[in-house]
C-alpha positions in Angstrom: 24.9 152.6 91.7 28.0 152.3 94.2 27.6 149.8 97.4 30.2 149.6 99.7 30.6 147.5 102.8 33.4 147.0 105.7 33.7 145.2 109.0 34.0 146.9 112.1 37.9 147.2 113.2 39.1 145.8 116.2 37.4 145.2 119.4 34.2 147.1 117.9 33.2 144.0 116.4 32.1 142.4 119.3 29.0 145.3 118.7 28.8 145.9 115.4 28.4 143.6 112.2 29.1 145.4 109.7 29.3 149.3 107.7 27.7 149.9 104.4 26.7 152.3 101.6 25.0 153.3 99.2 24.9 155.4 96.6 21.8 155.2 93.7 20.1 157.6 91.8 16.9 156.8 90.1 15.6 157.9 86.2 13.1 161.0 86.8 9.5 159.5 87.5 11.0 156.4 88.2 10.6 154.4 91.9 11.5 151.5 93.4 10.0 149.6 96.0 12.0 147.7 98.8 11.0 145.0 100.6 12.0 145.3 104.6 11.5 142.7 107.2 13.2 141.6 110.3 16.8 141.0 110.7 17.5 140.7 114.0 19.8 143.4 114.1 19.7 147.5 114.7 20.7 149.7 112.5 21.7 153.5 112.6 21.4 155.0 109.0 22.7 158.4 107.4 20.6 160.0 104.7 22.6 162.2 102.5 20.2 162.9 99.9 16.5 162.1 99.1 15.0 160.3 102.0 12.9 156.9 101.0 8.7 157.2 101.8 7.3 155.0 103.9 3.6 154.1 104.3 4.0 153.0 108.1 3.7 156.0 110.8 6.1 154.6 113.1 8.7 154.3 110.4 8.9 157.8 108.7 12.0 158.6 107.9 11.6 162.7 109.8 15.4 163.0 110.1 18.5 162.4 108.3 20.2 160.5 111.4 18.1 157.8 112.4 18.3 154.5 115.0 15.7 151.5 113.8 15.3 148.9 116.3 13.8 145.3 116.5 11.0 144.7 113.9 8.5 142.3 114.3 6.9 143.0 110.7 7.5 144.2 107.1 7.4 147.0 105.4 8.5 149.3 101.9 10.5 151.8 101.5 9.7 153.6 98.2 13.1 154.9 96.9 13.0 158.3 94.4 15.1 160.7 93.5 19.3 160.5 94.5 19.8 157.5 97.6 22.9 158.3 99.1 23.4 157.0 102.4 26.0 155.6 105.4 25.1 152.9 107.6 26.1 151.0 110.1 24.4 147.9 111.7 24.7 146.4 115.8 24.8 142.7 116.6 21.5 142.3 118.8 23.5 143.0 121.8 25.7 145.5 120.7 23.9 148.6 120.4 23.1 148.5 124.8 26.4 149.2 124.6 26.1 152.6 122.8 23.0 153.9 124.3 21.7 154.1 127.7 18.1 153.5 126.4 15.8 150.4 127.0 15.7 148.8 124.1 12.2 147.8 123.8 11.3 151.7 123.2 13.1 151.1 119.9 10.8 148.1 118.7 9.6 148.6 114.9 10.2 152.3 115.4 12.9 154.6 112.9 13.7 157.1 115.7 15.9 160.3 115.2 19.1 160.0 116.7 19.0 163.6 118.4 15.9 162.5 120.2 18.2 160.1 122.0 21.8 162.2 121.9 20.8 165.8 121.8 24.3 167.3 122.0 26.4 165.4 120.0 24.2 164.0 116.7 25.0 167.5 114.8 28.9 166.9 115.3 28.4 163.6 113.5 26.6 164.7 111.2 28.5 167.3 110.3 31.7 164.9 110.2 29.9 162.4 108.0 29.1 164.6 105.4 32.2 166.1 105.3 34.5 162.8 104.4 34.5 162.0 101.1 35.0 158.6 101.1 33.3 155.3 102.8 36.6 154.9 104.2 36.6 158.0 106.5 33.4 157.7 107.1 34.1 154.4 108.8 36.8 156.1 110.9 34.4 159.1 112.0 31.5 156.2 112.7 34.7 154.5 114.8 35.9 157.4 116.4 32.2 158.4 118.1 31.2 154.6 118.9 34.5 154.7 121.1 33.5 157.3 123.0 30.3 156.1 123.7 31.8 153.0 124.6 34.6 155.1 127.0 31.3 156.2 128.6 29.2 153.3 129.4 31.2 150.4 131.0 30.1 146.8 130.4 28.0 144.9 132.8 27.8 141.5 133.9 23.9 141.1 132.7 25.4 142.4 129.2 27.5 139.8 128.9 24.7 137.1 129.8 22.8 138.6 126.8 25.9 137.8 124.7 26.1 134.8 125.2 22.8 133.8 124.8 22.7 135.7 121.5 25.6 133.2 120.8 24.1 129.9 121.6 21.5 130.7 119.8 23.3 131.8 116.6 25.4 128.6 117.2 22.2 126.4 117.2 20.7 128.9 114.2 17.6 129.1 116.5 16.7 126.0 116.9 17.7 125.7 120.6 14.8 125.8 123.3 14.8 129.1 125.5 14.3 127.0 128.2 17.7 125.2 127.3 19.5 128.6 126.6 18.2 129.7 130.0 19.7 126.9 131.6 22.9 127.6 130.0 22.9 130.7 131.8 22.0 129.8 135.0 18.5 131.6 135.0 15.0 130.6 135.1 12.8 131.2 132.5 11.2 134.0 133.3 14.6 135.7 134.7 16.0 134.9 131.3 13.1 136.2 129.4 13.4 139.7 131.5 17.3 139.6 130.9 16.9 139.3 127.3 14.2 141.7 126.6 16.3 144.6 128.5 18.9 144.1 126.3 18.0 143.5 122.7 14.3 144.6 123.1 12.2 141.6 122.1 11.2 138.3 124.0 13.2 135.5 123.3 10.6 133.8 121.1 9.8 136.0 118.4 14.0 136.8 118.4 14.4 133.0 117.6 11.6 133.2 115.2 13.2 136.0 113.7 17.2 133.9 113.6 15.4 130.5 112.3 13.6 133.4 109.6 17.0 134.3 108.7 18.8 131.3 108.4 16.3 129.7 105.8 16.9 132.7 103.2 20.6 132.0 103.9 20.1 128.3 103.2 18.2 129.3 100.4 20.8 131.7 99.3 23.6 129.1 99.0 21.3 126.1 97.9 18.7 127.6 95.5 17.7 124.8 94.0 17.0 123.2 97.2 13.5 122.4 97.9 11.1 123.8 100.6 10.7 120.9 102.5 14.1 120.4 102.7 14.7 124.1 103.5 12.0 123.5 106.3 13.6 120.7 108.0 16.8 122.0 107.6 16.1 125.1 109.5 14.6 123.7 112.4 10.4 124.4 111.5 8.4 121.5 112.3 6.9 121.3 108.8 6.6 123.5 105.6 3.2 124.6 107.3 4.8 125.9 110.5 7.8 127.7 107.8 4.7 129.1 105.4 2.9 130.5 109.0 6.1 132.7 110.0 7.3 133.5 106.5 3.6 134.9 105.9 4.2 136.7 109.6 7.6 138.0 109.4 7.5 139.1 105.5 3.9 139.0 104.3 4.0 136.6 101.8 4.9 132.7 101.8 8.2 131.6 101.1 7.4 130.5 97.6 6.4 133.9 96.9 9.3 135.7 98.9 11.7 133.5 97.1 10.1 134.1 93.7 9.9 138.1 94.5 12.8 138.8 96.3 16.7 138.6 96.1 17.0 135.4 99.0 20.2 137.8 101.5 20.4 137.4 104.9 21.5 140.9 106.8 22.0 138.3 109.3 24.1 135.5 108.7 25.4 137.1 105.4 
């Protein structure tokens, strides 16, 4: 298996988090299953070679180019056959910038990227596959994100919905939307219609989704420490209120997820 992964260069990183790769080919007969759940982030993926299965509608993989947005749920991807794949994933605001789409339409769908660019996507494409290393694929990614960026100029409301991404990173979402709202200078409910235009998901279940986050990081870096702990640490009123939105957000309970699963954040990682 070969996995790669690169930061954005330059100003692009105020959009995007981060590149990756992958590379994997499985034993004949042989599958693996992988656990997805929400990140907080969008991510436009690649597909090479064998496309993963999927038992959700909504999230078939139909194309080789394809945009995910927001989830609000889990899922699996079965893997088979040769994985070979380029990725790159937006900070919550960042892909607005890329695409003059509301982003709600992209909420826990896997949409094909012509559907949304239909006269450049083959270009890409094209480009993509052709460079043989993770490297200039990075600087083909780079070279089309800039001219989309050339193309769509920032806007004030865009830069509200970056900052209140940041404070709420900063407090690792444990500040109160009303409080974050007040930061900007909005009311609630003008807040709450800000932020949904730009990342595509109320407020609340994006905080749900950050504080979700942050306890598999703090897990990640303190395994041995304890769920209680990891509860009160990340902001959840008690290991009841943690177990409710672990069980939402991933399926299982965080003893279970923790025992099952490899405790990353795509997030904070």
């Amino acid at each position: 298996m070969t996995y790669n992964l690169a930061q954005p260069t330059g100003f692009l990183s105020q959009y995007v988090k981060h590149y990756w790769s992958l590379d994997k080919r499985m034993p004949t007969g042989k599958a693996h299953l992988q656990k997805i759940v929400p990140n907080g982030l969008f991510e436009l993926i690649i597909y090479f070679g064998d496309k993963p299965e999927v038992a959700a509608p909504q999230k078939v993989v139909s194309d080789n180019m394809v945009i995910t947005g927001q989830l609000h749920g889990h899922h699996e991807l079965k893997v088979t056959g040769h994985l070979s794949l380029f990725a790159i994933y937006f900070l919550p605001h960042g892909l607005s910038r890329f695409l003059a789409l509301p982003m709600h339409e992209l909420v826990n769908q896997s949409v094909p990227l012509r559907y949304i660019l239909t006269d450049t996507v083959d270009q890409l494409e094209d480009e993509l596959a052709s460079a043989t290393t993770f490297e200039k694929r990075i600087q083909v990614a780079e070279r089309f994100l800039i001219g989309r960026l050339q193309r769509n100029d920032p806007t004030y409301q865009h830069d509200r919905i970056r900052q209140a991404v940041h404070l709420i990173n900063q407090s690792k979402g444990r500040m109160p939307i009303e409080e974050v709202a007040a930061r900007l200078f909005l009311s609630r409910k003008q807040f709450e219609r800000t932020f949904a235009a730009g990342i595509g998901t109320s407020p609340k279940q994006f905080i749900k989704i950050v504080r979700f986050q942050h306890a598999i990081y703090e897990k990640s870096q303190q395994p041995a420490l304890r769920l209680t702990a990891l509860a009160h640490r990340c902001g959840y009123f008690d290991q009841s209120h943690m177990i409710n939105d672990f069980k939402t957000l991933s399926g299982i309970t965080p003893k279970s997820y923790f025992n099952s699963e490899e405790p990353f954040s795509d997030y904070f990682g």
